[in-house]
Wavefront OBJ file of the C-alpha trace (Angstrom):
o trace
v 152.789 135.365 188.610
v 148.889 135.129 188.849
v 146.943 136.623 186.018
v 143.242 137.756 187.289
v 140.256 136.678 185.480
v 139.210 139.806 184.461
v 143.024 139.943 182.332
v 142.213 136.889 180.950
v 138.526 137.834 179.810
v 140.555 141.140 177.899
v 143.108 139.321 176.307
v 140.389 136.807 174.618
v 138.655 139.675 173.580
v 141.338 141.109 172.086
v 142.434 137.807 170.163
v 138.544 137.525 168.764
v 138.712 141.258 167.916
v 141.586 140.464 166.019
v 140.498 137.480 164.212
v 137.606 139.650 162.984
v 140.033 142.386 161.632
v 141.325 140.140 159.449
v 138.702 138.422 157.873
v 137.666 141.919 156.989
v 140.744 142.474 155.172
v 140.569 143.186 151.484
v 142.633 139.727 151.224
v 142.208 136.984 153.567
v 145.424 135.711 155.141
v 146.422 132.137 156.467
v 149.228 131.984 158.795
v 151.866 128.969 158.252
v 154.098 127.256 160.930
v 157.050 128.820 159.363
v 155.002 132.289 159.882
v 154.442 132.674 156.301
v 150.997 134.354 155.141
v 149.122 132.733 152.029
v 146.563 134.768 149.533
v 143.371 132.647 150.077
v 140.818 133.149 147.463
v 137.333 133.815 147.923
v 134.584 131.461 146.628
v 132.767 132.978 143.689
v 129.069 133.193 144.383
v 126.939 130.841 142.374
v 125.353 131.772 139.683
v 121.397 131.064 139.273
v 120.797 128.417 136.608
v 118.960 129.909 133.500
v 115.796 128.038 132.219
v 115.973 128.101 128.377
v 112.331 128.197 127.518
v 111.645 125.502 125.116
v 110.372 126.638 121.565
v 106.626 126.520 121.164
v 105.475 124.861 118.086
v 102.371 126.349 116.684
v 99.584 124.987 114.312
v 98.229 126.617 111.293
v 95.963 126.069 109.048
v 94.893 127.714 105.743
v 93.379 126.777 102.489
v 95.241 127.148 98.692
v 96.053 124.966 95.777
v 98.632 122.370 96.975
v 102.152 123.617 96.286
v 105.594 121.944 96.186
v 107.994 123.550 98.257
v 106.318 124.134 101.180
v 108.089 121.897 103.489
v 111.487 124.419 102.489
v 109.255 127.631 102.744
v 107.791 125.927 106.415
v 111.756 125.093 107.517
v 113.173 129.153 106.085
v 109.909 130.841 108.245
v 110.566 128.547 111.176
v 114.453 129.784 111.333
v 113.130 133.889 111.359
v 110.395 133.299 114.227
v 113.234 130.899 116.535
v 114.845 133.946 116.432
v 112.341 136.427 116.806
v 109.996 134.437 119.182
v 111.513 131.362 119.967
v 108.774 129.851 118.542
v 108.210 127.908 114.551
v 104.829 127.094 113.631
v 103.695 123.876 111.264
v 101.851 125.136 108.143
v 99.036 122.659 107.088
v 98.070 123.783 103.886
v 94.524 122.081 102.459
v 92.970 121.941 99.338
v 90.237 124.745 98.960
v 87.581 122.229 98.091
v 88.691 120.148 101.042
v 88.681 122.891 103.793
v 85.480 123.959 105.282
v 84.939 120.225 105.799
v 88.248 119.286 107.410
v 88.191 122.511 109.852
v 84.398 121.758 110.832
v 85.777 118.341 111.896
v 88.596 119.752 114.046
v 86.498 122.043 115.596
v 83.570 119.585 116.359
v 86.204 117.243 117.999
v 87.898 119.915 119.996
v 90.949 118.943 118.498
v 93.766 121.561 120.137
v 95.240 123.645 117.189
v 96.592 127.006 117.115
v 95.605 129.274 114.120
v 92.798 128.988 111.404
v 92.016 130.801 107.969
v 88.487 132.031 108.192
v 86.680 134.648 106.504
v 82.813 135.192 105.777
v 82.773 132.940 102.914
v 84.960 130.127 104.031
v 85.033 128.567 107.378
v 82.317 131.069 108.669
v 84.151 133.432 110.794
v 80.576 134.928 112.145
v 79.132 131.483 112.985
v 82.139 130.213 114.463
v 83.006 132.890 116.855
v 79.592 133.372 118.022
v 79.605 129.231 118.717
v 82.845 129.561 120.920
v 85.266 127.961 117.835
v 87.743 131.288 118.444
v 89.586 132.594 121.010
v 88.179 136.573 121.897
v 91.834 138.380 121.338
v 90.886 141.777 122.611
v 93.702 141.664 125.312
v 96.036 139.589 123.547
v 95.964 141.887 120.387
v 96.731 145.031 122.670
v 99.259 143.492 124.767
v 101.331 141.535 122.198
v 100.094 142.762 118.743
v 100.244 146.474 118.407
v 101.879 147.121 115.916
v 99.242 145.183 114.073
v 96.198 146.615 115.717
v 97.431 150.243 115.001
v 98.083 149.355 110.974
v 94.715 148.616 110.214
v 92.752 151.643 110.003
v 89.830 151.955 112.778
v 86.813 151.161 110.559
v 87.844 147.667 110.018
v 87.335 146.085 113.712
v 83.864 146.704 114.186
v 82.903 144.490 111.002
v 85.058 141.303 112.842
v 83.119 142.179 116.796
v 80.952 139.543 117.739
v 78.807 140.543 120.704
v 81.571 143.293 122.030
v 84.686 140.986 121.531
v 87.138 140.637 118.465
v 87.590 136.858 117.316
v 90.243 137.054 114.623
v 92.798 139.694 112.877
v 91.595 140.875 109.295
v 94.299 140.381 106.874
v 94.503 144.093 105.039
v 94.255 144.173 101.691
v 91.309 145.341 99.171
v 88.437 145.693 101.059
v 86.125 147.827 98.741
v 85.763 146.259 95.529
v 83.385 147.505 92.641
v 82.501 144.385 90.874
v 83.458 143.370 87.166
v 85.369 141.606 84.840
v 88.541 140.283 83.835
v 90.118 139.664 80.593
v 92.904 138.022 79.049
v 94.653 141.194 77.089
v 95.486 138.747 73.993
v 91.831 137.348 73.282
v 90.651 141.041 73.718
v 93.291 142.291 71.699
v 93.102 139.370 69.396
v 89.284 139.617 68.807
v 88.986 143.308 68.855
v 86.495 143.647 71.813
v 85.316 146.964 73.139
v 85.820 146.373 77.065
v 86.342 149.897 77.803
v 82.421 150.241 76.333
v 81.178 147.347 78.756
v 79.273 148.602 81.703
v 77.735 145.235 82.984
v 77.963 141.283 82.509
v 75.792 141.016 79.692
v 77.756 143.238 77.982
v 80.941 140.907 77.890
v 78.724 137.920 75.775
v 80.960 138.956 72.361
v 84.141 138.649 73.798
v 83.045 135.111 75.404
v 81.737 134.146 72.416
v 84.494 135.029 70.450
v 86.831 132.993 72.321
v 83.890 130.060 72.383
v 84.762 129.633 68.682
v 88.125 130.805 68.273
v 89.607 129.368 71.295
v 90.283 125.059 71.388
v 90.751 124.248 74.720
v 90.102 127.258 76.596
v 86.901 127.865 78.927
v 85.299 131.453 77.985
v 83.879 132.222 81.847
v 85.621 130.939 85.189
v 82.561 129.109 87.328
v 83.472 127.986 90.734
v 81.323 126.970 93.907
v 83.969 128.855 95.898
v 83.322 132.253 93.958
v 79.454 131.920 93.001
v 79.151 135.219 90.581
v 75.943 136.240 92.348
v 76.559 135.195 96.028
v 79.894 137.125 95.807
v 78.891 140.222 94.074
v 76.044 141.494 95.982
v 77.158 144.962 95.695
v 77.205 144.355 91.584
v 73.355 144.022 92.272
v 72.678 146.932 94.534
v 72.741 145.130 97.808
v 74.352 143.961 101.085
v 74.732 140.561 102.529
v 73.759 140.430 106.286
v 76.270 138.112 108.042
v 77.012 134.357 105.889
v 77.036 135.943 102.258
v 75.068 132.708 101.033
v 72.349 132.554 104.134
v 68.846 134.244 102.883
v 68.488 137.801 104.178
v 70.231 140.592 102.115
v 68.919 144.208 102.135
v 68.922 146.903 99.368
v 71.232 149.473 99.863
v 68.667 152.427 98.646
v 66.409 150.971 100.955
v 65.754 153.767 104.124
v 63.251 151.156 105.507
v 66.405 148.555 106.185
v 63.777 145.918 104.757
v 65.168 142.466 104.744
v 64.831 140.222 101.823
v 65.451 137.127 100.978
v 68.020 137.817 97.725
v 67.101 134.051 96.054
v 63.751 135.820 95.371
v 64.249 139.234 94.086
v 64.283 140.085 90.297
v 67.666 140.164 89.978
v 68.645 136.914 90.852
v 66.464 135.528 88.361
v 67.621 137.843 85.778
v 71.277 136.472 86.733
v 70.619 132.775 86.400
v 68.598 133.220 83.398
v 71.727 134.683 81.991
v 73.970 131.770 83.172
v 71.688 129.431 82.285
v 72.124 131.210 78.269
v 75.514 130.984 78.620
v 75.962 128.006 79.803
v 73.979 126.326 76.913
v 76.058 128.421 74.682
v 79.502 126.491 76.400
v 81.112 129.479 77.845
v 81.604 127.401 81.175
v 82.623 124.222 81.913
v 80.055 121.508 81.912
v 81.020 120.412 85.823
v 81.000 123.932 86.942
v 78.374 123.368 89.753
v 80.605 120.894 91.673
v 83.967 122.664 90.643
v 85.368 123.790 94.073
v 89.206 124.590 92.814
v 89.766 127.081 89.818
v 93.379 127.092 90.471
v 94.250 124.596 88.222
v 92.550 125.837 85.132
v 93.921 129.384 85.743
v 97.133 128.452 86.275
v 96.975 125.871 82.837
v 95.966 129.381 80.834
v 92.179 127.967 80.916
v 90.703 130.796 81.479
v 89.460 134.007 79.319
v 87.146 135.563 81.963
v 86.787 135.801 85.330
v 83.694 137.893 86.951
v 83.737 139.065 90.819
v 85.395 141.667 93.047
v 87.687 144.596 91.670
v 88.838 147.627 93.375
v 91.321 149.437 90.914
v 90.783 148.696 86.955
v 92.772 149.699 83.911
v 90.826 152.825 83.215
v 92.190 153.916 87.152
v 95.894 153.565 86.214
v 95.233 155.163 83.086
v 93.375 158.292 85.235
v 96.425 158.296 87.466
v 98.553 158.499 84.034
v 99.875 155.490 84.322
v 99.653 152.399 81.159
v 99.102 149.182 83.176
v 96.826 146.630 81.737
v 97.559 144.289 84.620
v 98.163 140.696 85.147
v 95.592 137.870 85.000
v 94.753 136.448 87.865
v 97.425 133.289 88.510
v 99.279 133.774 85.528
v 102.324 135.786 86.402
v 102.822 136.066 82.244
v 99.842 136.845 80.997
v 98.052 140.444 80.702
v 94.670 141.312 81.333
v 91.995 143.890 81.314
v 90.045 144.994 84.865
v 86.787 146.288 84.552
v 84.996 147.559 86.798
v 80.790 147.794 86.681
v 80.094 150.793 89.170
v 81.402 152.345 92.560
v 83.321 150.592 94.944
v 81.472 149.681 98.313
v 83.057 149.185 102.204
v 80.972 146.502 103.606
v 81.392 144.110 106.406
v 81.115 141.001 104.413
v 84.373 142.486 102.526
v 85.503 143.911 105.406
v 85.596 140.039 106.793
v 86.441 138.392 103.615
v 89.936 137.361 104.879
v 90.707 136.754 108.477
v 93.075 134.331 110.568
v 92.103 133.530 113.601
v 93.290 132.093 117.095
v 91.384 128.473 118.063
v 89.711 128.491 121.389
v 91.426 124.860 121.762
v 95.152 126.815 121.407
v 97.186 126.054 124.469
v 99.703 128.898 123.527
v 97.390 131.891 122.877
v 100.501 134.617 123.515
v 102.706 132.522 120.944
v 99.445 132.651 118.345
v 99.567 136.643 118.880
v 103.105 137.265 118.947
v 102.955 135.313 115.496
v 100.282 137.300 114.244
v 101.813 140.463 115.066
v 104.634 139.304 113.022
v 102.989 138.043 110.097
v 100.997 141.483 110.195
v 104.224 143.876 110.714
v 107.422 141.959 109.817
v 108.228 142.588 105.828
v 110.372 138.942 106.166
v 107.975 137.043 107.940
v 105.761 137.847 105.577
v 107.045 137.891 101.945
v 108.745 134.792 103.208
v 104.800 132.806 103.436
v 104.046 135.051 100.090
v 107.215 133.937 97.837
v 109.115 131.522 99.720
v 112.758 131.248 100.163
v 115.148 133.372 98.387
v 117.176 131.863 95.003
v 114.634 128.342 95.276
v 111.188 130.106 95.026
v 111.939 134.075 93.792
v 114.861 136.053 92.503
v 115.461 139.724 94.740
v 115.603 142.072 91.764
v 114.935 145.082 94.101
v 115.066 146.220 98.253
v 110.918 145.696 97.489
v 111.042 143.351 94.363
v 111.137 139.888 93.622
v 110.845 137.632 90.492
v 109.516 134.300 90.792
v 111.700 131.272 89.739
v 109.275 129.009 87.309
v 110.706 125.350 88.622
v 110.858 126.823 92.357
v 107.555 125.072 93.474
v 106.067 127.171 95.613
v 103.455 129.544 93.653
v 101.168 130.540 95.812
v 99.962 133.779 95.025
v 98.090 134.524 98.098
v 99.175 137.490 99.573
v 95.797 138.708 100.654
v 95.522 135.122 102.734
v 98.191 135.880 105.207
v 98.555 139.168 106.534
v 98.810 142.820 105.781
v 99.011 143.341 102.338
v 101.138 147.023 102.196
v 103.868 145.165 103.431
v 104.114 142.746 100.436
v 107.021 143.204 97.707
v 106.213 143.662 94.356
v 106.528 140.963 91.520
v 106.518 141.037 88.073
v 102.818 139.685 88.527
v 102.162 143.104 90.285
v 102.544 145.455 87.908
v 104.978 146.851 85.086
v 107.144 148.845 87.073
v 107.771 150.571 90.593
v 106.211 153.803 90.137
v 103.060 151.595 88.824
v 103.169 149.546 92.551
v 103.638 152.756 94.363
v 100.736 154.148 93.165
v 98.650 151.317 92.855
v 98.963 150.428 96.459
v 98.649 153.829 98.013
v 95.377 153.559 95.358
v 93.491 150.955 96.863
v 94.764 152.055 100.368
v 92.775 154.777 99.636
v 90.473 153.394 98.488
v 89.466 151.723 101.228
v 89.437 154.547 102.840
v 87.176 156.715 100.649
v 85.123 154.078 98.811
v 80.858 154.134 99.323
v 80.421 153.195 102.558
v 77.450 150.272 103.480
v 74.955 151.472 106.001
v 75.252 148.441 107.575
v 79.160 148.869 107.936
v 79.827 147.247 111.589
v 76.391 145.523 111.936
v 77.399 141.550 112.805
v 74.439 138.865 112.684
v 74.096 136.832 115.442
v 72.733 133.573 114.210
v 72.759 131.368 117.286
v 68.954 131.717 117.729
v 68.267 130.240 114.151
v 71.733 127.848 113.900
v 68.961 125.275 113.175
v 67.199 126.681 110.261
v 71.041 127.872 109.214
v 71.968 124.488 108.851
v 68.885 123.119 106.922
v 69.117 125.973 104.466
v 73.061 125.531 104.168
v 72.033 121.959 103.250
v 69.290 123.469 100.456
v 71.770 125.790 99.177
v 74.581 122.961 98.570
v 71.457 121.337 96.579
v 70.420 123.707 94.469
v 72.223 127.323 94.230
v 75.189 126.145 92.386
v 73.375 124.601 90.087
v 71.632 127.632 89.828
v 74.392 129.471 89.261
v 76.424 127.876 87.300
v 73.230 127.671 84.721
v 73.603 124.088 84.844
v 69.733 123.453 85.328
v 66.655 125.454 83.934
v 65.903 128.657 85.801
v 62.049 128.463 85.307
v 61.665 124.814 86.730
v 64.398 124.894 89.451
v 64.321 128.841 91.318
v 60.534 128.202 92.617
v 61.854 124.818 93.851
v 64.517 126.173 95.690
v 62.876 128.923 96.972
v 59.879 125.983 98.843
v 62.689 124.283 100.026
v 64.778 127.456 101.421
v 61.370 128.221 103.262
v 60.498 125.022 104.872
v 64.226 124.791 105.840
v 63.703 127.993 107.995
v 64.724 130.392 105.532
v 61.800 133.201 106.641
v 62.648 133.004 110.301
v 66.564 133.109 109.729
v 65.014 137.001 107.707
v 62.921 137.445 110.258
v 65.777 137.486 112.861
v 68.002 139.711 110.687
v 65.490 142.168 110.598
v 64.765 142.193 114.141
v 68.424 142.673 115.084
v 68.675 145.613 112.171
v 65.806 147.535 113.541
v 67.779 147.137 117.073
v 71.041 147.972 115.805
v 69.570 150.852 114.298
v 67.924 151.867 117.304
v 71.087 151.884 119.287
v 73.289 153.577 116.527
v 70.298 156.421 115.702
v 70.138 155.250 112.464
l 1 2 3 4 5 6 7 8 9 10 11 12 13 14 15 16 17 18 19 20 21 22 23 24 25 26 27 28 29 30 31 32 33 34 35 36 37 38 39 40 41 42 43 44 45 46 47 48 49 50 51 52 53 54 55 56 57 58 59 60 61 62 63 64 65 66 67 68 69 70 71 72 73 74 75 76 77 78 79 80 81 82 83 84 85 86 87 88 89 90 91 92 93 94 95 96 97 98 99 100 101 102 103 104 105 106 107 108 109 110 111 112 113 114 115 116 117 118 119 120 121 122 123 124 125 126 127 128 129 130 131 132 133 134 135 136 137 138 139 140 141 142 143 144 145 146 147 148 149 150 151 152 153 154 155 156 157 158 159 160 161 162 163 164 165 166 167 168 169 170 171 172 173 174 175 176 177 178 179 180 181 182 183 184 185 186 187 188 189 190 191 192 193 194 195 196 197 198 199 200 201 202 203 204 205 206 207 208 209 210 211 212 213 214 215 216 217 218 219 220 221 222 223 224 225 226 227 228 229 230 231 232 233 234 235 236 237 238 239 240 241 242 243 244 245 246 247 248 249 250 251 252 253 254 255 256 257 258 259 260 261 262 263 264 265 266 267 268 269 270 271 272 273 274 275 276 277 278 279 280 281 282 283 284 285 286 287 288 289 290 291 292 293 294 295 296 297 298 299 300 301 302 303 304 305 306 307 308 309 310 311 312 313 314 315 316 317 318 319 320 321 322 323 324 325 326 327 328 329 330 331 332 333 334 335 336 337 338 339 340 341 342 343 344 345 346 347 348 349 350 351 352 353 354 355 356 357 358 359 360 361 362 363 364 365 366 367 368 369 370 371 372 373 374 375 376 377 378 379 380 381 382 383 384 385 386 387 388 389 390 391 392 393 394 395 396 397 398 399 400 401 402 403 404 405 406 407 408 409 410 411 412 413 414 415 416 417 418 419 420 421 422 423 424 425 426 427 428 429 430 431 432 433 434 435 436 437 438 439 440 441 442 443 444 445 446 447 448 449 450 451 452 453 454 455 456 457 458 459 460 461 462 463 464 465 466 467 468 469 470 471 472 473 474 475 476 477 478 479 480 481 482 483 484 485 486 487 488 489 490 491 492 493 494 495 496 497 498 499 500 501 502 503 504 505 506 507 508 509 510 511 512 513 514 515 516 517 518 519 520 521 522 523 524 525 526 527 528
């Protein structure tokens, strides 16, 4: 029989039709010779290989007494972050009096590193972020910090802008001291001493002199180069620093005009070192106190009977709030002490800028630095983890918000205000006598800050780069001859005109000039 084409061309249609149908089945099928049908499976798609991002290691570096422990502290912090941010970070910890000199080094070879403790006082935040040592974080804090930027109240960024751009995240803590003293509660006790009475420095010289001749072995007044009494109390004399705390160019606070002066020359710093220089004759500080650049050993030893500079809250402001909390002196989690405060707290931008970590413009992983930041800032863990260590080596939990420190842990840092925001801290039995004291004593200076005097030139920022020159020479004069000064260690009458011709041929009247010149502008643009 003959089969046309066009029956042939419909039958192979029909067989390819066929073949179609049932490789559209729900199961494929694979016919046998013996006519049996098999279940073939179908090949599982292949699944994209994950990249598992590699942690980031970051670099950080902060100055404090040198403790034991920290590598165990470093390894418990780096476990949290892996998990948080996939991400540890190496803490290199430097003496305080070796600091400022190590950093400047760093930054002067471009060395890459990540995060840097700087503050107005200490590795100059000002100078360095106007020099192009720090990373500007405006973008980095809103897109990966947050949390952070939205904890510290609004009145705190201007005072760390730097021509329009933020360079570093303030650590929150205290940041409207009065200025006074601090005593040990025995020797007061012990000696009888009035300290509710005092109402300035001078008024302290029969406590000091008490423990001068009562006391073997213990040093009356704490003197350090790191916490000159005059350089870091302008407020206690009725002024404000304008940028570097130690550079010439303060202004009055009473002063309408805005007038400039150079503080070195101005009545009461030569009433102050006259008084140190008493005092120091008399042996209420050490006789190396000009070059002493580390009081943490001699607190810590129970050295030390007084120590003058910033306080925000004293005694008589727990008693006011009802409460009976003498306090702690400072680095000695056993021993009491006695805050006084000399006149009104003040919010100023050199306090305002007193404690800041920044992000190094040599960091090659700037979102890391920020995502660390943001935890140090908001993360109770991450942070009472770089403040106390690791649980049952360094501190005891007593409390959901309390902690004991072990004696033999090692790690005794007591630097809370170094490393973040301080309202997230636990308490210890260094911070006060009992919870309801901590409650209110934190919402207290929280409040503080938010109420306290405020400087009018809150949120002005010097720019020194026009005068780095003269800044330089008259840091060099100041390392000569303020601490000296100071401390009382030479004779007011011979030495302040000397150091006053050398401050002036180092620059010290065109570094005033300047300030003033970038006041009266500020002030014109502000309508003050």
């Amino acid at each position: 029989m003959k089969i046309s084409k066009k029956f042939t061309l419909v039958l192979t249609l029909l067989f390819a039709l066929s073949v179609v149908l049932m490789g559209c089945s729900n199961k494929s099928a694979e016919v046998t010779k013996e006519g049996d049908t098999t279940e073939v499976k179908k090949e599982e798609p292949k699944k994209e290989e994950v990249k598992v991002e590699e942690p980031v290691e970051l670099s950080w570096y902060f100055p404090n007494s040198p403790q034991q422990g920290l590598d165990g502290v470093n390894e418990a912090l780096n476990e949290i972050l892996l998990e948080k941010i996939n991400a540890t970070v190496k803490l290199n910890l430097t003496d305080w009096g070796a600091y400022d000199q190590k950093i400047n080094v760093m930054m002067s070879a471009g060395e890459a590193f990540d995060l840097v403790f700087t503050a107005t006082w200490s590795n100059n935040y000002f100078q360095n972020a106007a020099k192009g040592a720090y990373l500007p974080i405006d973008d980095l804090l809103d897109q990966y910090a947050p949390n952070t930027k939205k904890a510290i109240p609004d009145f705190v960024w201007p005072a760390v802008t730097v021509k329009g751009k933020i360079y570093g995240v303030p650590n929150y803590q205290t940041m409207a001291p009065g200025y006074g003293i601090i005593l040990r509660k025995d020797f007061v006790d012990k000696y009888n001493f009035d300290w509710k009475s005092a109402s300035k420095l001078e008024d302290v010289e029969p406590y000091l002199e008490a423990v001068k001749n009562g006391e073997m072995g213990i040093i009356p007044l704490e003197y350090s180069k790191n916490s000159d009494m005059f350089k870091s109390t302008s407020g206690y004399n009725g002024m404000d620093t304008i940028g570097d705390s130690g550079m010439p160019g303060w202004m009055y606070l009473d002063d309408n005009e805005y007038k400039v002066v150079n503080q070195y020359d101005t009545p009461e710093f030569k009433n102050h070192i006259k008084l140190m220089r008493d005092w120091y004759m008399k042996g209420y500080m050490r006789k190396d106190a000009a070059t002493l650049t580390d009081q943490g050993p001699d607190r810590k030893a129970g050295k030390i009977a007084a120590i003058f500079g910033g306080i925000d809250l004293d005694s008589n402001d727990f008693e006011a709030a009802g409460l009976d909390f003498p306090g702690r002196f400072k680095g000695l989690s056993d021993v009491e002490g006695y805050d006084k405060k000399f006149g009104d707290c003040l919010l100023n931008t050199d306090r305002v800028a007193a404690t800041i970590t920044a992000i190094s413009s040599t960091s090659k992983n700037t979102e890391k630095a920020m995502q660390f930041l943001e935890l140090m800032n908001s993360d109770v863990e991450v942070y009472n983890t770089m403040c106390y260590g690791v649980e049952g080596v360094n501190y005891k939990k007593v409390a959901d918000n309390r902690v004991e420190t072990i004696a033999e842990g090692g790690y005794q840092i007591w630097s809370n205000w170094e490393f973040g925001n301080n309202l997230n801290a636990w308490y210890t039995e260094a911070s006060a006598e009992g919870e309801e004291v901590d409650n209110k004593g934190i919402k207290m200076w929280d409040n503080n800050n938010k109420t306290a005097a405020v400087s009018p030139l809150l949120g002005f920022v010097f720019d020194g780069e026009s005068v780095k020159t003269e800044v330089a020479n008259c840091n060099s004069v100041i390392e000569e001859l303020l601490y000296a000064l100071g401390s009382g260690s030479v004779d007011p009458d011979e030495y302040q005109p000397i150091f006053i011709g050398k401050l002036q041929k180092a620059g010290a009247d065109k570094i005033i000039a300047e300030k003033q010149s970038q006041v009266d502008q500020w002030r014109k643009d502000n309508g003050k």
